[in-house]
C-alpha positions in Angstrom: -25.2 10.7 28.6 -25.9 10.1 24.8 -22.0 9.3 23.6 -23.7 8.3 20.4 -25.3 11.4 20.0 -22.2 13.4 20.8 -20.0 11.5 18.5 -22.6 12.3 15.8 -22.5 16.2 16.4 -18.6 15.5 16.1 -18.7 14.0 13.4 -20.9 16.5 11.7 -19.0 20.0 12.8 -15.7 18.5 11.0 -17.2 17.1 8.3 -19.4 20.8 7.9 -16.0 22.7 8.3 -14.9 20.1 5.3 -17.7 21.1 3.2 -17.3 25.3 4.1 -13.5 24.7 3.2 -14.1 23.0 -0.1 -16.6 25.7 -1.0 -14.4 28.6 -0.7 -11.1 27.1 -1.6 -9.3 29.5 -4.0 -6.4 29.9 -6.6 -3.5 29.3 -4.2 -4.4 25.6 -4.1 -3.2 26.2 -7.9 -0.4 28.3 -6.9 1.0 25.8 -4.3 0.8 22.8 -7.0 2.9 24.7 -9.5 5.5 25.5 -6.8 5.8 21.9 -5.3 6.3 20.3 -8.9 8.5 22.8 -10.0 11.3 22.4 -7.3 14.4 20.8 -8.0 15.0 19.8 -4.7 12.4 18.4 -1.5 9.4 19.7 0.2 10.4 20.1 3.4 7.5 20.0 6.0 7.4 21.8 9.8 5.2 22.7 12.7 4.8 22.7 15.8 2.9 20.1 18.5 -0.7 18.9 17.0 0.2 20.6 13.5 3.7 19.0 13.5 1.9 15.5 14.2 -0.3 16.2 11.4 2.8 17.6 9.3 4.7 14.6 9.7 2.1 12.9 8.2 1.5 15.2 5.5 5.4 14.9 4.7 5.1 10.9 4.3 2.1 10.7 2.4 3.5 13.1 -0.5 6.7 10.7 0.2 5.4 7.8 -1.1 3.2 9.5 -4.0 6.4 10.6 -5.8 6.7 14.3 -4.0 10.5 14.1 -2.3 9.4 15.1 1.1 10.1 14.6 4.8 9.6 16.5 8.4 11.7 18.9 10.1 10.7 20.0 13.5 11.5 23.5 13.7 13.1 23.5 16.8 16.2 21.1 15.9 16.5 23.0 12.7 17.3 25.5 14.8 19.8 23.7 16.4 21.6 21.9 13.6 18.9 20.8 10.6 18.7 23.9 9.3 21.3 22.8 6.8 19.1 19.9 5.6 17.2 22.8 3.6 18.9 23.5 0.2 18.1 26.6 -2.4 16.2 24.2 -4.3 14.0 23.0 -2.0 10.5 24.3 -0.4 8.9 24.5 3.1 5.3 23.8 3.6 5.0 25.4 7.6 2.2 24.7 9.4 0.6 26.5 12.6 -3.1 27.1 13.0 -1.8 30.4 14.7 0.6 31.5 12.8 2.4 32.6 15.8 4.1 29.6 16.8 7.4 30.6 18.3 9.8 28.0 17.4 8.5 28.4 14.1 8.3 32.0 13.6 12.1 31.8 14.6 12.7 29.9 11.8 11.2 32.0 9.2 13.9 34.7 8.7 16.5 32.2 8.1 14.4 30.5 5.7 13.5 33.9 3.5 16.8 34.7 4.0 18.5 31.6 1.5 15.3 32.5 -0.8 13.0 29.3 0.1 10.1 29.3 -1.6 7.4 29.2 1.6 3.8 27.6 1.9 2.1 28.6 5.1 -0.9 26.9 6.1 -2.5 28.9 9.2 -6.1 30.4 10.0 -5.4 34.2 8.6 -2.8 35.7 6.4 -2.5 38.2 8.7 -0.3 36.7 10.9 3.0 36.5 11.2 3.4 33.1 9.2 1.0 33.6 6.3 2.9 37.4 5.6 6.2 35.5 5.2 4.1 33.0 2.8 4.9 32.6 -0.8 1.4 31.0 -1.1 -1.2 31.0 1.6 -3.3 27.8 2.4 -5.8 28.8 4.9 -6.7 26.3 7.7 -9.4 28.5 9.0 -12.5 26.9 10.6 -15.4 28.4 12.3 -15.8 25.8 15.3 -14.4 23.4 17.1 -15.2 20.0 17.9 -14.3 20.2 21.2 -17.1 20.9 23.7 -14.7 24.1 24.8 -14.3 25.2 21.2 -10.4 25.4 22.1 -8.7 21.7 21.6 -7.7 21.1 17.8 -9.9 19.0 16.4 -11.9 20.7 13.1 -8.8 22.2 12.4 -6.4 19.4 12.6 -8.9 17.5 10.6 -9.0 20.2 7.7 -5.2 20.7 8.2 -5.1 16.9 7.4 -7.8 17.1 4.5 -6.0 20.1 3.3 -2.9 18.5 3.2 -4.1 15.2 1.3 -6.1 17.4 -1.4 -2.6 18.8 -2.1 -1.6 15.6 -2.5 -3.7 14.5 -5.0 -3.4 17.3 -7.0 0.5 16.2 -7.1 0.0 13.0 -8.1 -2.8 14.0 -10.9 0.0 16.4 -11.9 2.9 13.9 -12.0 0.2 11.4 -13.6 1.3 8.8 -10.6 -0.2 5.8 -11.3 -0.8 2.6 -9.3 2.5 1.2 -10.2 4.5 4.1 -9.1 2.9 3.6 -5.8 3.6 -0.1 -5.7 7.2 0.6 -6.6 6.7 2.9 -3.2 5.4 0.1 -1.5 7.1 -3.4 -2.4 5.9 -4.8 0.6 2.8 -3.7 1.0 -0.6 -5.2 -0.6 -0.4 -3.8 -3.7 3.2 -3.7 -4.2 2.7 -7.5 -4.0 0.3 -7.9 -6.1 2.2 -5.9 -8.8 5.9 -7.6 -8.3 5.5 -10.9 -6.5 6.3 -13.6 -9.6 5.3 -17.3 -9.3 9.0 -17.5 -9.4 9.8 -16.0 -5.9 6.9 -18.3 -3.8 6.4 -21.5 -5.6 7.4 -24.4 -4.4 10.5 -26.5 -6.4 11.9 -28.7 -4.1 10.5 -32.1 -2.7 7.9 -32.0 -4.9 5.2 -35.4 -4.0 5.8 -36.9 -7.4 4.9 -40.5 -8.7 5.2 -42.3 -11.5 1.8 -43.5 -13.6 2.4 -47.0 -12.6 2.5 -46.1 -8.7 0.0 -47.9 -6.7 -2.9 -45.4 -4.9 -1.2 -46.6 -1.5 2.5 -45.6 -2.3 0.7 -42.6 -3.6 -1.2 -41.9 0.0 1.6 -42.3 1.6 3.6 -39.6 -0.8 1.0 -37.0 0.1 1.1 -37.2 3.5 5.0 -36.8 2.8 4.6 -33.8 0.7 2.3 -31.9 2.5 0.3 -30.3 -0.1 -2.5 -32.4 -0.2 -1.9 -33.3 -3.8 0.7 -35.8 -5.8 2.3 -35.3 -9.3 1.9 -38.2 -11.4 5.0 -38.3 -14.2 5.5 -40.6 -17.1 8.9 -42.3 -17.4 10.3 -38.9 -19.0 9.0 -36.7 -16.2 6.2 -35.4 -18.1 3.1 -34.5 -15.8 0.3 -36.6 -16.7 -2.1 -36.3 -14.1 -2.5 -34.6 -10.3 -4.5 -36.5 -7.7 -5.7 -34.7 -5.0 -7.0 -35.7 -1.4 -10.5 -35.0 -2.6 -10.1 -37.9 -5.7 -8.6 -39.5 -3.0 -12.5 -39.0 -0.7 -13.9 -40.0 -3.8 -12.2 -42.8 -4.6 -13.0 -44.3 -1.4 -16.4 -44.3 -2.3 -16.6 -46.0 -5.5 -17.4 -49.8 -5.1 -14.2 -50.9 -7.0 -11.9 -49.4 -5.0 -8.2 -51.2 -4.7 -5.6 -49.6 -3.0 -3.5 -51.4 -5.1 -4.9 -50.3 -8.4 -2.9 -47.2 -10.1 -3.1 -44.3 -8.4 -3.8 -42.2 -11.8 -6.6 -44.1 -12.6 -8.3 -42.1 -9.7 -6.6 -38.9 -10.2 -7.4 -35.9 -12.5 -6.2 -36.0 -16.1 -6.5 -32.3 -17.0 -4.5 -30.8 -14.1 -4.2 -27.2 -14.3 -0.9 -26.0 -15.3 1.3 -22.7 -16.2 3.9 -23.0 -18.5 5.1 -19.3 -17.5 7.1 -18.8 -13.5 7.6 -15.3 -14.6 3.7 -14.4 -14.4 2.9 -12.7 -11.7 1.4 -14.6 -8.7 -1.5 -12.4 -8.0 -2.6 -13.6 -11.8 -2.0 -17.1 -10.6 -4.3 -16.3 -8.3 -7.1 -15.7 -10.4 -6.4 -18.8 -12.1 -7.0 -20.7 -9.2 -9.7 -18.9 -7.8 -11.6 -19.2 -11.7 -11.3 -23.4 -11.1 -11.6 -23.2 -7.6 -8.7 -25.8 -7.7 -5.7 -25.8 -4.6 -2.9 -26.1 -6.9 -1.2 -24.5 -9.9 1.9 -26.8 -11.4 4.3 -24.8 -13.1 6.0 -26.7 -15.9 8.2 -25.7 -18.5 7.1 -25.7 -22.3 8.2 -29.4 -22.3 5.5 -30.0 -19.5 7.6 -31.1 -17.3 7.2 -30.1 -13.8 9.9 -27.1 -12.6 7.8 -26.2 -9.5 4.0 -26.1 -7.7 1.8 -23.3 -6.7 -0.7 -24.0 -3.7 -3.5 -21.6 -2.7 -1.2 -21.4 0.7 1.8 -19.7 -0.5 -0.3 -17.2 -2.2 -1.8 -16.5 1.4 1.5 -16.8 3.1 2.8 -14.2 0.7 0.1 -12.0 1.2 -1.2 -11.9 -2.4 -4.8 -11.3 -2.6 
């Protein structure tokens, strides 16, 4: 048996059904937008089994694009969460049939406080898309499903139709990246949009030495301070010069060598610095990635050294 092969034919009934949906798409797309932005209240999301699944994914992805949503399965809003639905809100109601029972039980109660309603279902005739404000058709033609009976191109376009609405939202609400972040502190991008140097630099125990410390009290204070690097300060605390294990290598090599000679005569005496803890760390980043270098001090405009910055706590952190 080709499983390949099958996967491909799969793959290219839902993604036709896509293509048949996006062609004859009509106004209520339009209709539906207008209705979700102009709410006071939430869009509250139900269904039933597969098209519950789906809708309680529907319901957290407009959650966290700026559209107050969330899921209600219809059967405990029969049975106590019906009073989680307020006159300013909307239902989106989703069932490929339309004839869901616990669902259809719930309609009456919801045209009776005056809910605005978005059905999605295969035909308008049934009993879900006639109690519909605005009708969002799920219809498709065939199944993936070698039986032509378990959900499969629907629940796709249910899903697809779901996240176009979505994006209309947020192209009507102009959401922008940093609206998302603010959605998302902890994820990726919210990182890389509120994560300061500040929060994940290193302050304390710094491996500092003075300019007159000898390269092997200055060995030993970077094995100490495990960040492969030492601060070298003049008498006022003012960074002079950073030397790293790799001057370290190098330094090894050269014919002159002492390990009793200053340590800053081998180390690097244009370190890289920020004078700014408040920049954000996924800008530090780029800094460090331009001069392929491990560490960023962070001084103060006096240069002198209030904290350090290693490649590490910028993977740690998850900034990227």
């Amino acid at each position: 048996m080709n499983f390949k092969k099958i996967a491909k034919e799969v793959l290219t009934i839902e993604a036709n059904e896509l293509l048949r949906a996006a062609n004859e798409l009509d106004d209520e797309i339009e209709k539906a937008v207008e209705l979700i932005s102009n709410i006071k209240g939430k869009l509250i999301v139900t269904g039933v089994g597969k098209s519950g699944l789906i809708g309680a994914k529907i319901a957290a992805t407009y959650a966290s694009t700026g559209t107050s949503s969330f899921f209600i399965h219809p059967t405990e809003a029969m049975h106590g969460d019906l009073g989680m639905i307020g006159k300013d809100d909307a239902v989106l109601a989703i069932s490929y049939s339309g004839e869901s029972e616990e669902l259809i039980r719930l309609l009456p109660h919801i045209k009776r406080f005056e809910i605005p309603l978005i059905a999605m279902a295969k035909s308008k005739d049934s009993t879900l898309g006639k109690y519909a404000d605005v009708f969002l058709s799920i219809n498709v033609t065939k199944e993936a499903c070698p039986l032509n009976t378990a959900p499969t191109s629907s629940t796709t376009l249910t899903l697809a139709i779901g996240d176009a609405l979505g994006v209309c939202l947020m192209r009507k609400k102009e959401f922008k990246k940093e609206d998302f972040a603010s959605f998302h502190p902890g994820g990726s991008l919210g990182k890389r949009l509120f994560v300061k140097v500040k929060d994940i630099m290193k302050s304390e125990d710094l491996p500092m030495c003075n300019e007159n410390t000898p390269m092997k009290e200055a060995i030993l204070t970077m094995s100490e301070g495990r960040l492969g690097n030492v601060l070298i300060v003049d008498n006022n605390g003012v960074l002079k010069a950073v030397l790293s294990d790799g001057d370290v290598r190098r330094a090894l090599l050269d014919d002159d060598f002492s390990i009793d000679k200053s340590a800053i005569s081998y180390a690097g005496k244009s370190p890289k610095t920020i004078d700014n803890k408040e920049m954000l760390a996924s800008d530090a980043l780029k800094i460090i990635e331009k001069h392929k270098i491990q560490i960023l001090v962070v001084t103060n405009t006096n240069k002198k050294i209030e904290g350090v910055l290693h490649i590490h706590h910028l993977v740690e952190a998850g900034i990227k």
